[in-house]
Structure formats: C-alpha cells, structure tokens
C-alpha positions in Angstrom: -13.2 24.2 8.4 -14.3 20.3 7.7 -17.2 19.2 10.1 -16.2 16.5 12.5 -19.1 14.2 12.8 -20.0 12.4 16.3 -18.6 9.5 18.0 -19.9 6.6 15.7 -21.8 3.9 17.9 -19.7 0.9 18.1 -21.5 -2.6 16.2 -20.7 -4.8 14.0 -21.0 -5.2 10.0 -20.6 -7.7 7.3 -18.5 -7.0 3.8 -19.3 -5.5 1.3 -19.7 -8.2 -1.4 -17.9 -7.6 -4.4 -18.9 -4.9 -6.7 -20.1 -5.6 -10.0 -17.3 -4.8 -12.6 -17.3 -1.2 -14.1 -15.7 -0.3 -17.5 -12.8 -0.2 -15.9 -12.7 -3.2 -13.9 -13.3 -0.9 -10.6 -16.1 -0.5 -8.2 -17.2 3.1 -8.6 -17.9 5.3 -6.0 -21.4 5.0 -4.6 -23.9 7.8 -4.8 -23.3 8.2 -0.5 -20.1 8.2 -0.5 -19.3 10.9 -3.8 -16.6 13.7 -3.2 -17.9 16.8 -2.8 -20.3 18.9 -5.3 -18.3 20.3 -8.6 -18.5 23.5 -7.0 -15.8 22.4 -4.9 -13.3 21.1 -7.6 -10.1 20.8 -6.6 -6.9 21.0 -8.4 -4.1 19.2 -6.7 -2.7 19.7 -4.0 -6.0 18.7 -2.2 -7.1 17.6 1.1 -8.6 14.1 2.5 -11.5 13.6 4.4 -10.3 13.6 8.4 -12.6 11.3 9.5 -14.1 8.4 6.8 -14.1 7.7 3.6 -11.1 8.4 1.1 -10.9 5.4 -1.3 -11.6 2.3 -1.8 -9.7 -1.0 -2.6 -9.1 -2.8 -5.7 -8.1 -5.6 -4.5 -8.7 -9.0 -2.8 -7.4 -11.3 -0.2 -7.7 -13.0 3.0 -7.2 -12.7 6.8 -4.9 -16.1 7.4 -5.3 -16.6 11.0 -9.6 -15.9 10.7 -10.3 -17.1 7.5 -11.9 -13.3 7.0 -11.8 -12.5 2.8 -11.7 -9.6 1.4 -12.7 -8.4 -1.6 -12.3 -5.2 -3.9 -14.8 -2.5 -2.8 -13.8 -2.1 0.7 -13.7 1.7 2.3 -10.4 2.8 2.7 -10.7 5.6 5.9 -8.7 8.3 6.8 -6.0 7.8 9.7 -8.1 9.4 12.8 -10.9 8.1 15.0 -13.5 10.5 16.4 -12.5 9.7 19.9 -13.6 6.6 22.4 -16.0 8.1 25.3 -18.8 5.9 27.2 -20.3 5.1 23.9 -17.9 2.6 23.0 -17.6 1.1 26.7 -18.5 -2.2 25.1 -15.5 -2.2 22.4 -13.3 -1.1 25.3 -14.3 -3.7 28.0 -13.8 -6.4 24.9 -10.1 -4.8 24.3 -9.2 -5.8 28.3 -10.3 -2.6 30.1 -11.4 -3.4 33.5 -12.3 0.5 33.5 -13.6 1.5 30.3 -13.1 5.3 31.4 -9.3 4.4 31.7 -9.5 3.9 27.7 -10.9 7.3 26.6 -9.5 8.7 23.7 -9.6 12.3 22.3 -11.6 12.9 18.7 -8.5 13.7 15.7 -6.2 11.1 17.0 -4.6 8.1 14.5 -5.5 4.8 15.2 -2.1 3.4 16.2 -1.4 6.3 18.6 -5.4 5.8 20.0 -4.6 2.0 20.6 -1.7 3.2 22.5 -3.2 5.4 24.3 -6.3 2.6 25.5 -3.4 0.1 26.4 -1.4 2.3 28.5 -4.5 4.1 30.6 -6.4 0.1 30.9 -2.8 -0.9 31.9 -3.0 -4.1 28.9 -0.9 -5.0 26.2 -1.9 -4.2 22.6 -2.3 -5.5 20.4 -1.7 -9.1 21.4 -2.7 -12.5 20.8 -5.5 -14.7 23.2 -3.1 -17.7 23.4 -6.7 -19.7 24.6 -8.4 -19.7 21.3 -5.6 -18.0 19.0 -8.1 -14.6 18.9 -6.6 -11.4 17.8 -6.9 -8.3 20.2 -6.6 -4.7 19.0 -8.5 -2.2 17.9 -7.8 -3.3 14.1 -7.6 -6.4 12.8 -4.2 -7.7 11.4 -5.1 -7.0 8.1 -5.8 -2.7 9.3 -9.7 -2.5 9.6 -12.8 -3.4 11.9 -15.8 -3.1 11.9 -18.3 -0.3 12.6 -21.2 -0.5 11.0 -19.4 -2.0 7.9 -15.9 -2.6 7.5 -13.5 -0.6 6.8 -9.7 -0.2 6.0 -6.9 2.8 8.3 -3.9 0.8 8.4 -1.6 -1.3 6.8 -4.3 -3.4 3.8 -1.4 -6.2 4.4 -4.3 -8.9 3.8 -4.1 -7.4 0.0 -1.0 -8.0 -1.2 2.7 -9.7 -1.0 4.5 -8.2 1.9 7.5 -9.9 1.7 10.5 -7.4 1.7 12.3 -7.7 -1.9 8.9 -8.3 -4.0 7.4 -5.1 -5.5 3.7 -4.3 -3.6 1.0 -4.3 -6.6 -2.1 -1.5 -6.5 -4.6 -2.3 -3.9 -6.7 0.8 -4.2 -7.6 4.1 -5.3 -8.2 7.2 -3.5 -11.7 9.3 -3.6 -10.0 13.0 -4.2 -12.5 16.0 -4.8 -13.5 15.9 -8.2 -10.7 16.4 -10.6 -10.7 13.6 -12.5 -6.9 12.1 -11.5 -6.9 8.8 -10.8 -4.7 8.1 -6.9 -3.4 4.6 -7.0 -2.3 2.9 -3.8 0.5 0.4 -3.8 1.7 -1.8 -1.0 4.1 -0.9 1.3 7.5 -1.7 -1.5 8.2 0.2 -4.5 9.5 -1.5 -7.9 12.6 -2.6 -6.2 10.9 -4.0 -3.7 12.0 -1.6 -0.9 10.7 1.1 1.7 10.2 4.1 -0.9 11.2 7.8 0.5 6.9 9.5 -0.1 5.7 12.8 -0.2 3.9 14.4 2.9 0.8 13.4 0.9 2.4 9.6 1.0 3.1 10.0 -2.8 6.1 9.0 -4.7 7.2 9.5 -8.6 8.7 6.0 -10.3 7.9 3.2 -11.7 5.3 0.2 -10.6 4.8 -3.1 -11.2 2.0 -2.0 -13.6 3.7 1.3 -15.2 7.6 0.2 -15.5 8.3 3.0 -17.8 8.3 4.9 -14.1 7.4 8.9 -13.9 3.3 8.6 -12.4 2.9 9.9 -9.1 1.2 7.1 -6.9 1.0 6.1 -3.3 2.3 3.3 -1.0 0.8 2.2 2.2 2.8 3.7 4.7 3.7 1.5 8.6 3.2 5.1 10.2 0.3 7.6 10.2 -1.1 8.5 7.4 -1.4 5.2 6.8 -2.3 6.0 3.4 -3.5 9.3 1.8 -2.2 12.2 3.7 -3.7 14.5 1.1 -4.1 14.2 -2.9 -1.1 15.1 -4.6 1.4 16.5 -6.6 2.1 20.1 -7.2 1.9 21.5 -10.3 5.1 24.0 -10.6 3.6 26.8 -12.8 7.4 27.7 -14.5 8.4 24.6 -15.3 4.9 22.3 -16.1 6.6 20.0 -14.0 5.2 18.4 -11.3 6.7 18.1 -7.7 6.2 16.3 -4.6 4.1 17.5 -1.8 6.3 18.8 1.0 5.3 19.2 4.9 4.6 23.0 4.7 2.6 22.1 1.3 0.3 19.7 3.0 -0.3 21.4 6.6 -1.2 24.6 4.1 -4.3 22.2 3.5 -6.0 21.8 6.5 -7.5 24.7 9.0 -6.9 21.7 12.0 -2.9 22.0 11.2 -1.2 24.7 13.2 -5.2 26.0 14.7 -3.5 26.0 18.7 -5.2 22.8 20.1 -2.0 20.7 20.8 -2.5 18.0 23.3 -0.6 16.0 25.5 -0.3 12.2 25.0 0.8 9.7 26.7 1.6 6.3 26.2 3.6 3.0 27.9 7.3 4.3 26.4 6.7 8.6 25.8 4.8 11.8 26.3 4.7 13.7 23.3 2.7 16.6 21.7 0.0 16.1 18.6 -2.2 18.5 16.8 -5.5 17.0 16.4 -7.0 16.0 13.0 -3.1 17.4 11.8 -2.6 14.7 8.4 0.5 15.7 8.0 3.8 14.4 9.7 7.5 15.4 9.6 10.3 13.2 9.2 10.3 12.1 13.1 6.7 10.7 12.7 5.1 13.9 14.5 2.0 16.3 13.1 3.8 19.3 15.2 7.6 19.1 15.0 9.0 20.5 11.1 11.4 18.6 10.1 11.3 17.9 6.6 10.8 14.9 5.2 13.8 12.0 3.9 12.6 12.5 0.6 13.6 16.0 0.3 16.6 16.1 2.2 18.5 12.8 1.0 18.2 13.7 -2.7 18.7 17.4 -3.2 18.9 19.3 0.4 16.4 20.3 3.3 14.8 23.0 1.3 14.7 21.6 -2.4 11.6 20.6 -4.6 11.4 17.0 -6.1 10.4 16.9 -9.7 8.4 14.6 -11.8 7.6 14.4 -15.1 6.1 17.3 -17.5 2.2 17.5 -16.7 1.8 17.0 -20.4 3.2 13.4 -19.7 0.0 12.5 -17.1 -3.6 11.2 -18.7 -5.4 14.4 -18.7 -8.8 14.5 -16.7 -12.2 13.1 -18.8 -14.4 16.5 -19.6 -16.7 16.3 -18.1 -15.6 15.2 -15.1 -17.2 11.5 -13.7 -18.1 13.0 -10.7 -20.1 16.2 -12.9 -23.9 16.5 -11.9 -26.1 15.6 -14.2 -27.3 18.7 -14.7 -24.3 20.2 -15.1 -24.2 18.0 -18.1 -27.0 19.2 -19.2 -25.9 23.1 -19.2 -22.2 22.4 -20.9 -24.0 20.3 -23.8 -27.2 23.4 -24.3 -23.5 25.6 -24.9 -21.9 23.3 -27.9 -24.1 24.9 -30.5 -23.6 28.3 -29.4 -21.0 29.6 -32.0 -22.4 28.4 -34.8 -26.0 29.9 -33.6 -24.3 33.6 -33.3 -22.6 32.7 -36.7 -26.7 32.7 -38.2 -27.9 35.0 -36.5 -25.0 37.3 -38.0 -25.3 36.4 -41.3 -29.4 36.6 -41.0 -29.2 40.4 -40.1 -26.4 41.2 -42.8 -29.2 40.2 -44.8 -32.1 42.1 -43.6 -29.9 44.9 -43.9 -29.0 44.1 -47.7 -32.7 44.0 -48.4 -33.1 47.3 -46.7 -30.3 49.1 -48.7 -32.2 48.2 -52.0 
C-alpha cells in the first residue's frame, strides 16, 4: 500500500533555475527526489507515485499572459491532490470562496475534478479570468502548475510546446519510473501527424515522433483528461512473442492496492454526480477510475478484448548495467564479483598441483 503523505501547507515558491547540463543534456534526478531503493526494481508494467513527484521536464517556455518562464527541471506531479481542508483556507478564500469550508476536497482526487468540486460547493466559476487586472483564477495556472512550496507541473505543460492542432507536440519531459533503467518520454498533446493519438491506460502510445521518425518506441503524450500524464510506466512485455504491448485498463488498476480497495465516493459538481475511487490512476474510455470500459485504443484497432503490439524488445535500448539509480554500494559488491571466475580457475589449478607433488 503506497503511504499518502499529509495535506501540504499551502505557500508560495520560486523556480527552479535551470539545471546544469548532464551528459545527456538532462537534469538528473536529485538525490531527494530518487525512485525507490534497487530493492524495489521494477520491470514494466510499474506504478507512479499517487501523490508528487513522477518526472521532470525537458523543456522550456513561457506563461504569455504573466510573463512566468519556465525552464527544463521543473517537477512533473502525479494527477491527485491530498485533499483541501482548513489548512488551505487561504488558497480557497483567494479562489472566490466566501466559505472556505464550502471548498473542501477529499485526499486522492485529480486536480480538474477537485477544482470542480471547489467551484460548485463556493458557488464560483472556475477557472476564469479577473477582467479588472487580466489575473488568472484557478487552482493551476494556464500552463498546468502552481505553486506549493516550489512549483510544480499536473496538467496540461501547454506553456512547453506548440499546441496548435496539425503540428506534431515535441518531448517535454521524462518520467521518474522505479529503477529500471528505461527512459519515459513525454510528448505534447499531438502525435507525428499532429493529431489526438489513441494511449495506453498508462497514457503510452507505440509510433513515430518528431525525434524518432522511424516510429515503434513506446512514449507518452500529455493527455486533456486525468492522468494528465503518466498513468503508470509502461509497456508489457508479452513473454511468447518478445513483443511488447500496450497497457490495458485491467493491466494498470492490477498496479495499484487504491484501485478496486471499496472506498468509492460520491462527487458532485455544477453539471453531474458521479462515482470515483480515490487515488484510482487509471481511467476507462468514458473518463471514469470505476466504470470498465476499455479503452479506444484497443477497441477501434483489433476488438474490445485484443492486445496492441509494438515492436520486438530486442528493438528498445537495453537498460545501462548497472542501473543509474544503483547504490553505490551496490556498485561496489557487483565489481568485488568480476574477478571471481578466474580466482576459482587458480585456486583449481593450485590444488591439482599440490596434489601432483603428493603423488610423487
């Protein structure tokens, strides 16, 4: 079961300057904000982080209506808040709510549907714009973040990169996976064509980017409806075939002990009442984390119950050994090994020896 941390207290926070450039050209992840130990490596399928950190962005831009930049090295966060309660009466009363209490939202819920829920029980429209001074209201900005404590990216990165339907959406991040060495690109919200692509329950797809025309790598695009982003780390590796396949809904709930656990709520907003399953990642086709219908992706290309294949795993840049994210120590243990054969080698030969020498 993943520990759900506290309310965090609401403030604000600068950006995080740009990192300095890494072999690579990427900021790497720091020492706070690792994956978990190696003892917990994960082939994928793998869950996300439910609340926090689970990558980072690659790219830079800027917020046109506030001037705000961005730069590569922000947070990318997970889709869920840990709930609004009196601790962030302050953020509340800022959003319009006469009556913070009106606003309270329930821990494991995304931020579009929270925002929803704060504009509906404050009776106020959000997001929307202060026609006084041209100030942006919401609980995000327009480019998908705020600020609490330092800033950080759940929705939408549109400050990032072209989102002009008909023009492909380059890479804008990388996702923070447990440590198996892949490497989880993020695109903008159009694929190569520069269309709505049909993704994976992990917001995956297999085909070609602006940076990889040749097609067949399994990415990720930024998605207008929770997850947001990374609904878990992706694909499947099909043990018959080598092939690997696209996460499907029953794949990704399989994940997480919060999909399916009994705790569905009620929520209510201006236009519906629906049910949701708390800190649930994973939604069907209709946009819901408790209904099963399978996703387009699946269905439109090869029926409701077929698999979607990718290329050969032998086709994907293996993992480094050891792994980046491989304690030091660790290190330290696999390199005391590398001599090992040859050592027994000697020590065989030098008691075939001793043995001769006995004989005679």
């Amino acid at each position: 079961q993943q520990q759900r941390p506290p309310p965090p207290p609401p403030g604000e926070g600068g950006h995080r300057p740009p990192p300095p450039p890494g072999e690579d050209g990427q900021r790497p992840p720091p020492p706070g904000d690792r994956p978990p130990p190696p003892q917990s490596v994960c082939m994928p399928p793998c869950r996300t982080a439910l609340i926090g950190n689970v990558g980072y962005t690659t790219a830079s831009g800027k917020d046109e209506r506030s001037g705000k930049e961005f730069f590569p090295g922000e947070n990318v966060y997970g889709p869920f808040e840990a709930g609004f309660s009196a601790q962030q009466d302050n953020v509340l009363s800022d959003l319009g709510c006469a009556d913070p209490s009106k606003g309270y939202v329930p821990g494991g819920v995304d931020t579009e549907t929270a925002e929803q829920i704060v504009a509906f029980g404050c009776n106020i429209t959000l997001p929307r714009i202060d026609a006084e001074n041209d100030h942006y209201i919401s609980l995000l900005d327009e480019c998908g973040g705020h600020s609490i404590s330092e800033y950080h990216f759940h929705e939408r990165l549109s400050c990032l990169y072209d989102g002009s339907p008909g023009v492909p959406s380059k890479a804008i991040g990388v996702g923070r996976p447990p440590p198996n060495g892949e490497n989880h690109v993020l695109y903008g919200k159009y694929d190569n064509n520069g269309e709505i692509p049909l993704l994976d329950a992990c917001g995956g797809s297999f085909g070609p980017t602006p940076d990889n025309p040749e097609g067949g790598v399994y990415h990720y695009h930024v998605q207008d409806k929770p997850p947001f982003t990374f609904g878990c780390f992706g694909p499947v590796l099909d043990d018959e075939s080598g092939l690997q396949k696209l996460v499907s809904l029953a794949e990704c709930r399989a994940l997480y002990n919060d999909c399916g656990d009994g705790d569905v709520i009620n929520i209510t907003t201006k236009n519906e009442t629906f049910l949701y399953d708390p800190y649930c990642p994973c939604f069907d086709a209709n946009g819901s984390n408790v209904g099963d219908i399978e996703l387009q992706v699946f269905a439109e290309k090869f029926g409701a119950n077929a698999m979607v294949f990718g290329p050969p795993i032998s086709s994907y840049p293996m993992p480094p050994t050891p792994s980046p994210y491989q304690d030091a120590s660790l290190d330290e243990n696999a390199a005391s090994t590398d001599g090992l054969p040859l050592m027994c080698f000697y020590s065989f030969l030098l008691i075939g020896i001793i043995g001769l020498f006995e004989l005679y």
